[in-house]
DOVONU-800767 format. One line per 10 residues: for each residue y, x, z of N, C-alpha, C. Coordinates in nm, 4 decimals. Layout:
BEGIN
Y:X:Z:Y:X:Z:Y:X:Z; ...
END
This chain:
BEGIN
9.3953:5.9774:11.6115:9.3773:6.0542:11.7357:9.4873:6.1598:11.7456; 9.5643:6.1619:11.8526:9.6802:6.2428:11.9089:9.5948:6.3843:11.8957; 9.6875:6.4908:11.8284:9.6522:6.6081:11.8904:9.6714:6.6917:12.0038; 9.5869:6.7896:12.0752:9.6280:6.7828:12.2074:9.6561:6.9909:12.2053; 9.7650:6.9925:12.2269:9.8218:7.1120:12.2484:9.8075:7.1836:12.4024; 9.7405:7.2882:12.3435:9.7079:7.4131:12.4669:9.7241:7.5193:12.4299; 9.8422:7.5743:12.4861:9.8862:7.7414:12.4692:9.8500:7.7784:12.5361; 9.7980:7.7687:12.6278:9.7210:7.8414:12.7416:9.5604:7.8832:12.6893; 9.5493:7.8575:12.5625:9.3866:7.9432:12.5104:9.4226:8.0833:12.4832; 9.5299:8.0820:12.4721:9.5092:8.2338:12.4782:9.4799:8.3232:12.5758
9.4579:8.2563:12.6852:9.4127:8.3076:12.8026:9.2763:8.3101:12.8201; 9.2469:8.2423:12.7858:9.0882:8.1756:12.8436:9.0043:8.2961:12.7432; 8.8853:8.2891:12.8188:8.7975:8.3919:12.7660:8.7181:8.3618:12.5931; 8.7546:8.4263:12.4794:8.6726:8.4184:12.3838:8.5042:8.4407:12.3926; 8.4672:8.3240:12.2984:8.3215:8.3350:12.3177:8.2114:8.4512:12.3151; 8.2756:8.5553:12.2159:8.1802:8.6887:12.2823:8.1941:8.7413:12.3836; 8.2657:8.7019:12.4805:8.3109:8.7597:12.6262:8.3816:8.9145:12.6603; 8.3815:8.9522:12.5033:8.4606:9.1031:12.5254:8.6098:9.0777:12.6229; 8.6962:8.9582:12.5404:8.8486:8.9784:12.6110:8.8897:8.8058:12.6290; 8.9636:8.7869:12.5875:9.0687:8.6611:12.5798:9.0389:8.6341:12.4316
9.1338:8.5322:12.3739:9.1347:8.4706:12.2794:9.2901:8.6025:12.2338; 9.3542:8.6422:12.3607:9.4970:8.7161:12.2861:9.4423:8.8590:12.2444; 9.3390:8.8908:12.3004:9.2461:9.0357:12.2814:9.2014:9.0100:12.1551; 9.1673:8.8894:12.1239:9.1425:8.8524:11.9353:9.2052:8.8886:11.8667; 9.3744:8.8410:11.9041:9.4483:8.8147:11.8179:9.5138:8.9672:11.8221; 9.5044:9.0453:11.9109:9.5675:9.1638:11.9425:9.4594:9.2889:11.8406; 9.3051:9.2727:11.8443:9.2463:9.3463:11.7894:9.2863:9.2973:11.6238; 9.3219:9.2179:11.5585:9.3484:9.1695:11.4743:9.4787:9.2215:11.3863; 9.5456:9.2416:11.5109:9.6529:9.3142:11.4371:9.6661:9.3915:11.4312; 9.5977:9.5086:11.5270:9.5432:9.6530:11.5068:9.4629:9.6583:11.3774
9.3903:9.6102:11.3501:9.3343:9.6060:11.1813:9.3908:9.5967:11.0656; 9.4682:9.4797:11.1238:9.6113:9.4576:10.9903:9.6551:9.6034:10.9599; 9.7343:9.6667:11.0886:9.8373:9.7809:11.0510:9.7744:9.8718:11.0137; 9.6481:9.9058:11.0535:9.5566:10.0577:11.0014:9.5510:10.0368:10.8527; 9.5026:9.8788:10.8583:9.4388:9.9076:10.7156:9.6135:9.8815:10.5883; 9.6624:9.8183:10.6664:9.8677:9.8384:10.6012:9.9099:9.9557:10.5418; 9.8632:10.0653:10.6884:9.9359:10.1659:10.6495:9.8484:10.2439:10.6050; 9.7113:10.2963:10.6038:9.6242:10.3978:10.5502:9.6316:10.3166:10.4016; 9.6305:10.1828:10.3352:9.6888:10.1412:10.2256:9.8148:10.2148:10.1329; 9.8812:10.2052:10.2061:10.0294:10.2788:10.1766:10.0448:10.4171:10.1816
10.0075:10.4869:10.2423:9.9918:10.5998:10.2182:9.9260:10.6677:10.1089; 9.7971:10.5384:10.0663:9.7084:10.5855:9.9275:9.8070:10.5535:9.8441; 9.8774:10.4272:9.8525:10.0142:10.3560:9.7445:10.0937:10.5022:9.6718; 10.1575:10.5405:9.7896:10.2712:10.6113:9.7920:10.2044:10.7240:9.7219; 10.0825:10.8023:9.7707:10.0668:10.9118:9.7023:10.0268:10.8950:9.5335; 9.9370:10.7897:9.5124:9.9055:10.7640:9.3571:10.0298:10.7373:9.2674; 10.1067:10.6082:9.3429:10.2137:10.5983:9.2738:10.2892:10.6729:9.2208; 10.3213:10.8058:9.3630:10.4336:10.9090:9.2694:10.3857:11.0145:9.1821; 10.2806:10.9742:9.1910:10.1869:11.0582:9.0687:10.2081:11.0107:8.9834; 10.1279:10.9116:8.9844:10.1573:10.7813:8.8043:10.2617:10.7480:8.7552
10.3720:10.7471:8.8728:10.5259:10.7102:8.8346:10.5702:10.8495:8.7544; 10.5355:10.9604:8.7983:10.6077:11.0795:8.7660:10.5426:11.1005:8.6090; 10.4363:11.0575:8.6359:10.3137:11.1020:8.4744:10.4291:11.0292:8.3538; 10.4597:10.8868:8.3720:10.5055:10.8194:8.3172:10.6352:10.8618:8.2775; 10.7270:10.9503:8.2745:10.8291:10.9935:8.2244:10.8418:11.1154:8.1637; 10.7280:11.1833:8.1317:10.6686:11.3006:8.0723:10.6946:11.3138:7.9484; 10.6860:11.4140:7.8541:10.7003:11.3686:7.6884:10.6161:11.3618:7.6335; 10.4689:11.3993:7.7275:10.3521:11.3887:7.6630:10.3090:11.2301:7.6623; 10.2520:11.2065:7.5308:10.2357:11.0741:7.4718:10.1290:11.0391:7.5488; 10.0395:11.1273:7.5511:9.8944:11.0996:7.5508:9.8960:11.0839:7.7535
9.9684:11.1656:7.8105:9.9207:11.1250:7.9349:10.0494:11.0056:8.0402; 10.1080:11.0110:7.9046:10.2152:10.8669:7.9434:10.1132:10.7603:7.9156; 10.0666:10.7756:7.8205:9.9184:10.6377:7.7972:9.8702:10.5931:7.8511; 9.7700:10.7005:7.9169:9.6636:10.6828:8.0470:9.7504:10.6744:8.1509; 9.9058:10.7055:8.1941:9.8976:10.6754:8.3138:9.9793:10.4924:8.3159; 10.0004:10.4696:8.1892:10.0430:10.2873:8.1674:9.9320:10.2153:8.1762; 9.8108:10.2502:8.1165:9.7195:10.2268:8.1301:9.6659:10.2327:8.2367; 9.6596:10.3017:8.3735:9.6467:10.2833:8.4671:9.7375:10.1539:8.5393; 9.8398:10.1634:8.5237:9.9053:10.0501:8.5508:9.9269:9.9072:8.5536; 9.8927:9.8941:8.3729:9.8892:9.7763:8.3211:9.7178:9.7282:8.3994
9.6550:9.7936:8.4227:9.4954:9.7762:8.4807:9.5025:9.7045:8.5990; 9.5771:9.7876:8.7226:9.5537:9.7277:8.8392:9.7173:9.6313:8.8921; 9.7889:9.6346:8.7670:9.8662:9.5539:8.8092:9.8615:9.3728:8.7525; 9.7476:9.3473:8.6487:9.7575:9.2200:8.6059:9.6419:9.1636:8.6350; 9.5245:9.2447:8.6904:9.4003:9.1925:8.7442:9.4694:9.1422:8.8783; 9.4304:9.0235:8.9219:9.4825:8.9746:9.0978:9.4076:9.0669:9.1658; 9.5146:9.0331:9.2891:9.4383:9.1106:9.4145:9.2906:9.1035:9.4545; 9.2799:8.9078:9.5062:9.1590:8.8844:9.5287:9.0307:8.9428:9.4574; 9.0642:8.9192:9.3508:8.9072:8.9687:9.2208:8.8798:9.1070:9.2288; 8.9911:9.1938:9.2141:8.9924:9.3574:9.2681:8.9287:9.3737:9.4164
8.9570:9.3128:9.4847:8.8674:9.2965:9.6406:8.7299:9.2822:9.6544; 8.7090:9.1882:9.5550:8.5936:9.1746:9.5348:8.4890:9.2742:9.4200; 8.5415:9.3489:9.3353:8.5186:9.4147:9.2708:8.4724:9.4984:9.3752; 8.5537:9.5295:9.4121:8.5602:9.6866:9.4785:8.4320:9.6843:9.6019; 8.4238:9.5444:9.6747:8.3371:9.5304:9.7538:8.1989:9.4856:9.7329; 8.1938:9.4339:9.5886:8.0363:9.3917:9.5596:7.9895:9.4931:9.4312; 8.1062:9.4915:9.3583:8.0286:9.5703:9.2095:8.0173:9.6993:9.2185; 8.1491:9.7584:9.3083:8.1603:9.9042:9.2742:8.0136:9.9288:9.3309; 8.0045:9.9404:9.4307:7.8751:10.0185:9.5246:7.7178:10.0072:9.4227; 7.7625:9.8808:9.3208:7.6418:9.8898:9.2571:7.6206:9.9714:9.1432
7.7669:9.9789:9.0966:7.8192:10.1456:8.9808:7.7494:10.2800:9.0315; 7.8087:10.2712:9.1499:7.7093:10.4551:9.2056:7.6086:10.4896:9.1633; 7.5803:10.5950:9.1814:7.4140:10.5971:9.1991:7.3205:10.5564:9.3353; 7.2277:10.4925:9.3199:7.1807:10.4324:9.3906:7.2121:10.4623:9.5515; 7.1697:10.6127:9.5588:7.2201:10.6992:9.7374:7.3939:10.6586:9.7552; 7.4576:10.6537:9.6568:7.5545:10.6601:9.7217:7.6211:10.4825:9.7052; 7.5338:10.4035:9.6611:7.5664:10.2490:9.6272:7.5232:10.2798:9.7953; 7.4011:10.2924:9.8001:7.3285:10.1987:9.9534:7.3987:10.3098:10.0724; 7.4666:10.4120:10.0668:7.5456:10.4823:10.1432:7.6748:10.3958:10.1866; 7.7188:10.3762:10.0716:7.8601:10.2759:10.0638:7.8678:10.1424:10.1356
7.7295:10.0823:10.1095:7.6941:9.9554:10.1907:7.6789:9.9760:10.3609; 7.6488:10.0973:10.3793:7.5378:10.0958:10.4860:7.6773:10.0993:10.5843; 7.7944:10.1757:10.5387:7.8653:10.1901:10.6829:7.9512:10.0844:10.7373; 7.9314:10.1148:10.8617:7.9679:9.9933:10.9641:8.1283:9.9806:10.9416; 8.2051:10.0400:10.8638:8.3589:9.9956:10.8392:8.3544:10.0108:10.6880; 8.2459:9.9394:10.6074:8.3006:9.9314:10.4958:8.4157:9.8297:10.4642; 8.4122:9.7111:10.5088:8.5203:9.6479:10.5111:8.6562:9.6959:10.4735; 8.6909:9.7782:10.5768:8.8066:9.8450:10.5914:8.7931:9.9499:10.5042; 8.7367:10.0346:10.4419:8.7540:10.1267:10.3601:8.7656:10.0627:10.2293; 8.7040:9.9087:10.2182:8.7227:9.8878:10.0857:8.8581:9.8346:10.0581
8.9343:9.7695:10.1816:9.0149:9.7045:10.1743:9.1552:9.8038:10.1407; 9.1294:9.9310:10.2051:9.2109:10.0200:10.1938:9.2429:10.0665:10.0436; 9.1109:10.1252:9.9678:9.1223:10.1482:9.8473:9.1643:10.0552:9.7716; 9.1386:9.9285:9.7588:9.1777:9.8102:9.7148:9.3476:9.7895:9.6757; 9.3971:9.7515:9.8100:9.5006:9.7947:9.8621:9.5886:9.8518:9.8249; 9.5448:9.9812:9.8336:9.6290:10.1266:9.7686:9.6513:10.1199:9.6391; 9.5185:10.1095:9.5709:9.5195:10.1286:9.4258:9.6434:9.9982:9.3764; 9.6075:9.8819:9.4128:9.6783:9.7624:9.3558:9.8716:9.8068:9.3994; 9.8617:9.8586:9.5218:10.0068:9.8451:9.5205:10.0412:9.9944:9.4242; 9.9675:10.1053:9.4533:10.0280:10.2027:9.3739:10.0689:10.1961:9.2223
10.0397:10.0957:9.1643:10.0371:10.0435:9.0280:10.1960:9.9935:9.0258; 10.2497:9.9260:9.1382:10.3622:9.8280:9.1581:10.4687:9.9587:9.2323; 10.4172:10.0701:9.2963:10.5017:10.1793:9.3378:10.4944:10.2455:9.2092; 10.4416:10.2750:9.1144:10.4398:10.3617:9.0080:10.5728:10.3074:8.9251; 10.5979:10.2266:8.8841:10.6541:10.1848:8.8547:10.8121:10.1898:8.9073; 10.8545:10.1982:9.0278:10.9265:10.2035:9.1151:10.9966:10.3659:9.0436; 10.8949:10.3999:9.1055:10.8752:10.5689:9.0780:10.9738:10.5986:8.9143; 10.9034:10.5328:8.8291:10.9190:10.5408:8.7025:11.0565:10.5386:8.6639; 11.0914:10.3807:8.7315:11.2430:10.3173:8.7110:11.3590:10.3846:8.8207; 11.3266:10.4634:8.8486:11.3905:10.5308:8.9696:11.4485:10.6743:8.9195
11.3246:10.7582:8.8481:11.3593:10.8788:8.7718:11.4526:10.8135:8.6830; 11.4216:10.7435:8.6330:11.4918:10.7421:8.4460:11.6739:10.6927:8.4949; 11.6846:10.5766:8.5900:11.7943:10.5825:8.6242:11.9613:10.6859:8.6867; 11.8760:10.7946:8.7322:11.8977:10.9483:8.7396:11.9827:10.9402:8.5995; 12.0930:11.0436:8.6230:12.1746:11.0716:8.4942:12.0705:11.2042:8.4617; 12.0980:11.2015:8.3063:11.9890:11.2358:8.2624:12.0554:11.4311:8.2477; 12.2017:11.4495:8.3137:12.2221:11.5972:8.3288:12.1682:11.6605:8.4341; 12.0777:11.5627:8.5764:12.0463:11.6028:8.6591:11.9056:11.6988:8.6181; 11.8124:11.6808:8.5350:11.7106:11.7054:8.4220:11.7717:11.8119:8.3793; 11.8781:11.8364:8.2866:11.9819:11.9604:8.2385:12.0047:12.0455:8.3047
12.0401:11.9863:8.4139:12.1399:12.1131:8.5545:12.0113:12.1731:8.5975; 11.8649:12.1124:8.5572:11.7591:12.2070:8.6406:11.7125:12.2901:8.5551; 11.7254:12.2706:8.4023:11.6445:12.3695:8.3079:11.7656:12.4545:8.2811; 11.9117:12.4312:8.3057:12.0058:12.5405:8.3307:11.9770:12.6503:8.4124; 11.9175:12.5509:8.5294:11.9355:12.6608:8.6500:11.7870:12.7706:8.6153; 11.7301:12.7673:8.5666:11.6265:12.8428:8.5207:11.4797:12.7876:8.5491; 11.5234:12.6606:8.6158:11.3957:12.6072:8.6632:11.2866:12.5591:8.5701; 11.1413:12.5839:8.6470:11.0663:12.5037:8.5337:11.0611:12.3065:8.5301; 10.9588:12.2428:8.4763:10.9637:12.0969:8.4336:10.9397:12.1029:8.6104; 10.8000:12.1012:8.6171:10.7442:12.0364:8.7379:10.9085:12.0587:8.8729
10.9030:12.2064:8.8223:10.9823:12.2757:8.9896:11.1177:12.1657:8.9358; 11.1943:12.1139:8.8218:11.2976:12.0596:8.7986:11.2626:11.8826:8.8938; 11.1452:11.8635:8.8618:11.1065:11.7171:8.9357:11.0813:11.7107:9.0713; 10.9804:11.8397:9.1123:10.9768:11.8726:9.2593:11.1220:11.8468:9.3174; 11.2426:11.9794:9.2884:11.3401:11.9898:9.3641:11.4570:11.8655:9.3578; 11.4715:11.8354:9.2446:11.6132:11.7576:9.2124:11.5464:11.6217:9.1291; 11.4542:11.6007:9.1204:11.4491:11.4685:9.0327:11.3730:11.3318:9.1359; 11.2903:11.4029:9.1520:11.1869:11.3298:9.2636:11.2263:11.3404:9.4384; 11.3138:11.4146:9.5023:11.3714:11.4084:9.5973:11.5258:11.2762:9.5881; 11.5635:11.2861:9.4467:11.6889:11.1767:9.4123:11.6122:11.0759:9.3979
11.5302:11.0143:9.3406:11.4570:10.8815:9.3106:11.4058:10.8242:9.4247; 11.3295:10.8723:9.5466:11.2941:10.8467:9.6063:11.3666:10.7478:9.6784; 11.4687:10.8485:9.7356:11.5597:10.7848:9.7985:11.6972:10.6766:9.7121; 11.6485:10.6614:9.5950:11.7202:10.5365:9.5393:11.6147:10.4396:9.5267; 11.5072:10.4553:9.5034:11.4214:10.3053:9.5691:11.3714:10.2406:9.6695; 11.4228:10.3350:9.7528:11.4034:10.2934:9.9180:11.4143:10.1406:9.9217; 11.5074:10.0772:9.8722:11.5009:9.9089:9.9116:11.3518:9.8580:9.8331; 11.3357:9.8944:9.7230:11.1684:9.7764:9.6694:11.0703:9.8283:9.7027; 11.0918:9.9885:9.7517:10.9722:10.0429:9.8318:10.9078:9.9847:9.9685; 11.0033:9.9192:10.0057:11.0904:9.8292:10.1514:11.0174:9.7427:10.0996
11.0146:9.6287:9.9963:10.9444:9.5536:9.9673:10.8072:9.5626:9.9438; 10.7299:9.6779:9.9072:10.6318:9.6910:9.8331:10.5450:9.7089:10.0231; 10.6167:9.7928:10.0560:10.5650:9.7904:10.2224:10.5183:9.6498:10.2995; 10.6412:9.5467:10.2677:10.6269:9.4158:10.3686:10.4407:9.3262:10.2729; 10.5061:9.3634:10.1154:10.3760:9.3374:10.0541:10.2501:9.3663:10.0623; 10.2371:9.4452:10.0817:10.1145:9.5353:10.1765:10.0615:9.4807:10.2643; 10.0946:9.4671:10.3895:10.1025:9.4164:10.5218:10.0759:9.2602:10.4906; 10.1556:9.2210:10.4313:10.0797:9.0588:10.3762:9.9743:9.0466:10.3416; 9.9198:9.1490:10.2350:9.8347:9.1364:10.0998:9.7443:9.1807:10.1881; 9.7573:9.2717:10.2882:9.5859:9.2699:10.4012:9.4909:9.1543:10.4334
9.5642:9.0498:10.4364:9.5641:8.8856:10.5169:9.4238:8.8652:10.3774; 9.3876:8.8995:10.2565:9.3383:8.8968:10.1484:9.1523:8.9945:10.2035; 9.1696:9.0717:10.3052:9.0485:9.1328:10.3035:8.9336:9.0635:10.4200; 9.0061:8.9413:10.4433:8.9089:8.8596:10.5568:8.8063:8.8269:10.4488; 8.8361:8.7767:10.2946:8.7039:8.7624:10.2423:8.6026:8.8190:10.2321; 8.6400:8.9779:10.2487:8.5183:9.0902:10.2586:8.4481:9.1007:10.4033; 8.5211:9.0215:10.4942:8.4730:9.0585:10.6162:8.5356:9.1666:10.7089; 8.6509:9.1696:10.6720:8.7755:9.2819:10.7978:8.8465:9.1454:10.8551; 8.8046:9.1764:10.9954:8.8351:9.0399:11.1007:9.0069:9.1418:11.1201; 9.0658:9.1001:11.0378:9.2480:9.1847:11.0474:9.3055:9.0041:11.1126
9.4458:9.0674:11.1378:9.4958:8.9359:11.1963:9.4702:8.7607:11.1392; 9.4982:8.7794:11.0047:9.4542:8.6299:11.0072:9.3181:8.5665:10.9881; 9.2079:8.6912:11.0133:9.0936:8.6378:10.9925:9.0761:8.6344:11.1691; 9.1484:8.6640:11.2553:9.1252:8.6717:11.4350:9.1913:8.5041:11.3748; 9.2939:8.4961:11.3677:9.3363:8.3671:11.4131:9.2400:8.2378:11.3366; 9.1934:8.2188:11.2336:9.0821:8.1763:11.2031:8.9938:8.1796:11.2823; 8.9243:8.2720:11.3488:8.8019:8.2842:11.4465:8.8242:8.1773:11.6208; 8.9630:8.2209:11.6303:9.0111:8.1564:11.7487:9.0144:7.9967:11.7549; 9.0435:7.9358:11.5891:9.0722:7.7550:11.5813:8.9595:7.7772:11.5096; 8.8080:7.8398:11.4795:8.6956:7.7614:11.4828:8.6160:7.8002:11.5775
8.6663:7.8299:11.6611:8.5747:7.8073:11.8628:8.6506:7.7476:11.9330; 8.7807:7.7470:11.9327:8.8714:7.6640:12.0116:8.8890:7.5387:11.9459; 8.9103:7.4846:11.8012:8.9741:7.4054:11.7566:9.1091:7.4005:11.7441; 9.1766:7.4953:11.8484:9.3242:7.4615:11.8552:9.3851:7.5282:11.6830; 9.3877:7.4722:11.6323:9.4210:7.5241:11.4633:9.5629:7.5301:11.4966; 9.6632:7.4755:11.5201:9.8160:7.5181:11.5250:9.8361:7.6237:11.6385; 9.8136:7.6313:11.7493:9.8507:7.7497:11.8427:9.7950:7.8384:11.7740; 9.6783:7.8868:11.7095:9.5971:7.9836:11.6360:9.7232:8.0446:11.5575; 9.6847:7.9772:11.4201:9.7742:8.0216:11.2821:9.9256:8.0319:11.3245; 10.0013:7.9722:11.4478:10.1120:7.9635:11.4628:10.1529:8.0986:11.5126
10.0564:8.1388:11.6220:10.0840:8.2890:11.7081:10.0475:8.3913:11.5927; 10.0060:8.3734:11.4911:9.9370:8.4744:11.3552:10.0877:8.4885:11.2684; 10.1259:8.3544:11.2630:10.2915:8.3482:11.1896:10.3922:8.4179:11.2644; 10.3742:8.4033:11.3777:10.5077:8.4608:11.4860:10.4688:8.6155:11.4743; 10.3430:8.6800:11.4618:10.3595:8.7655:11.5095:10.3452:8.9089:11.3203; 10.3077:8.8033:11.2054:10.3438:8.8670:11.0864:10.5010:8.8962:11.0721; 10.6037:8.7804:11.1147:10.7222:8.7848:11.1487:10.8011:8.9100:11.1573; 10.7604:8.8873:11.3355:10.7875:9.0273:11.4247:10.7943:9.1402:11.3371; 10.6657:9.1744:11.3157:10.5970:9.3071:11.2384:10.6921:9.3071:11.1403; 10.7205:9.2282:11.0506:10.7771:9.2505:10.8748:10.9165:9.2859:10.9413
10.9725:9.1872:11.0585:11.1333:9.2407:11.0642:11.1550:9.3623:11.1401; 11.0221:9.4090:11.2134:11.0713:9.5510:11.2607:11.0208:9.6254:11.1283; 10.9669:9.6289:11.0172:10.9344:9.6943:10.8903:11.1013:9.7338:10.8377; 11.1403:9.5687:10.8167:11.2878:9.5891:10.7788:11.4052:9.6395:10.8235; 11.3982:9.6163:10.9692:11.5352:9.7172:11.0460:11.5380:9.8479:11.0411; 11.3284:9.9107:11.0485:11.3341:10.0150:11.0491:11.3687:10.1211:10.8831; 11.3403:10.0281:10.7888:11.3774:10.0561:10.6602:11.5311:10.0759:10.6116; 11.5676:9.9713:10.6444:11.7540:9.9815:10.6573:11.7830:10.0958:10.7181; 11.7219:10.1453:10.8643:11.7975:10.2652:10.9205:11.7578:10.3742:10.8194; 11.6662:10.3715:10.7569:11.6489:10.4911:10.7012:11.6856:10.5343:10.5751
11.7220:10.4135:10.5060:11.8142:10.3782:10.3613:11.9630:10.3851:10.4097; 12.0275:10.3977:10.5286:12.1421:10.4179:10.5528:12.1611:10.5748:10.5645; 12.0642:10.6121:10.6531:12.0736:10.7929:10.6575:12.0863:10.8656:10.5276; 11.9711:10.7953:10.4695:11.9347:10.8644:10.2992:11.9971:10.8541:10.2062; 12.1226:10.7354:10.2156:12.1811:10.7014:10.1236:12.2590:10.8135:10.0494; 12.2485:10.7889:9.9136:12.3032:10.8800:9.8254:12.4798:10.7987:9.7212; 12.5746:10.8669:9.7769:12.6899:10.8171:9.7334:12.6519:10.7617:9.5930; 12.7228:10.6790:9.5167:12.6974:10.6188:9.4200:12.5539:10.5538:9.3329; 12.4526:10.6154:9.4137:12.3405:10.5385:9.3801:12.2999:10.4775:9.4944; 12.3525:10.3657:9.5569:12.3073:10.2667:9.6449:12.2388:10.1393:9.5765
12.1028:10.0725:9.5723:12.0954:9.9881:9.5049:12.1494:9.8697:9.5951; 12.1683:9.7421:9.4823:12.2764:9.6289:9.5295:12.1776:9.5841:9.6337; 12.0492:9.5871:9.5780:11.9503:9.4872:9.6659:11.9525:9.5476:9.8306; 11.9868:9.6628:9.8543:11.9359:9.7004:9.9777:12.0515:9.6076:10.0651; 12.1740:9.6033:10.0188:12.2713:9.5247:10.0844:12.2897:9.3740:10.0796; 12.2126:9.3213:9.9887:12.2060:9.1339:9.9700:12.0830:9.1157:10.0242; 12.0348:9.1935:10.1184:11.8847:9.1392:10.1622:11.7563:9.0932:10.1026; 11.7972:9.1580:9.9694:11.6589:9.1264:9.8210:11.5477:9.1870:9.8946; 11.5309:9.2570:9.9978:11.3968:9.2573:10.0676:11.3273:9.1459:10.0939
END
């Protein structure tokens, strides 16, 4: 049996009668990016924590923060998703297990923490390999200047790193935004769980997943142009990494 192609469902009214089938696919990707970027923002802040812990001379809290690392970076995503969405709530104490259940966007809050935690493990790291590459008089020139540890990392260590990992940070971003596509199992209708919904009421399975592909696309290459402009501004003479210019994004 021939398959029969209709791009025109995206017009036609979806079966709960709120919008269209493109109002699906449109609320869908509004979910994607909230839960992308409130992800990344948890990323970014844990990471440069854990990244920074990790170059410390203290043994003991270089430990715990590898140990944080090695944790949420070799458990998969999926199983952490699921952790987070069936077991944790049963860890609480009871008020705050059946609190956790009860709200109407747990989905999305779990997916977020999820999310965050897993990539901040993969930004920590970033973080890590970013300081240490720093010549190590930049560290010197701050306890010269009278500065203390932290104020030496605040001003001159962690303002230079940043902006030399801008390209896998670039990556760790487009990863994100993918790795959302992972919280339809919990039940966050994000873009590719809309396009799923659309080819099992429509059937049309290729216009569905196809307009879901075109439009992850879009999104990742305006991620990337807008990343390049800002790794060009930031760029720091002699620490350019190779990858930002061979397109290792």
């Amino acid at each position: 049996m021939n398959y029969h192609w209709n791009w025109h469902i995206f017009w036609e009214i979806s079966p709960d009668g709120v919008g269209t089938y493109l109002d699906t696919l449109w609320s869908g990707l509004v979910w994607t990016l909230a839960t992308a970027g409130s992800a990344w923002i948890l990323a970014l802040a844990i990471g440069f924590v854990v990244g920074t812990i990790r170059t410390l001379p203290n043994k003991w809290v270089v430990g715990v923060a590898n140990a944080y690392v090695e944790l949420f970076r070799n458990i998969p995503l999926l199983v952490q998703m699921f952790l987070w969405f069936f077991v944790m709530p049963e860890l609480l104490p009871q008020a705050g297990g059946d609190w956790l259940k009860s709200l109407p966007n747990a989905p999305f809050i779990t997916a977020v923490l999820c999310l965050g935690t897993f990539t901040s493990s993969r930004v920590a790291i970033q973080v890590t390999t970013g300081i240490q590459a720093l010549p190590r008089g930049q560290k010197m020139a701050g306890t010269a200047l009278g500065l203390t540890l932290p104020q030496t990392y605040r001003f001159i260590l962690l303002p230079m790193a940043a902006r030399v990992i801008l390209p896998p940070l670039t990556s760790e971003f487009l990863n994100i935004i993918k790795n959302s596509s992972v919280a339809l199992t919990i039940g966050l209708v994000e873009l590719t769980a809309s396009a799923r919904a659309i080819q099992e009421f429509s059937f049309q399975v290729f216009e569905a997943f196809s307009a879901a592909t075109i439009i992850y696309i879009v999104v990742n290459l305006c991620v990337v142009v807008l990343m390049h402009m800002i790794e060009r501004k930031v760029a720091i003479p002699g620490f350019i990494v190779a990858g930002s210019k061979s397109g290792g994004h």
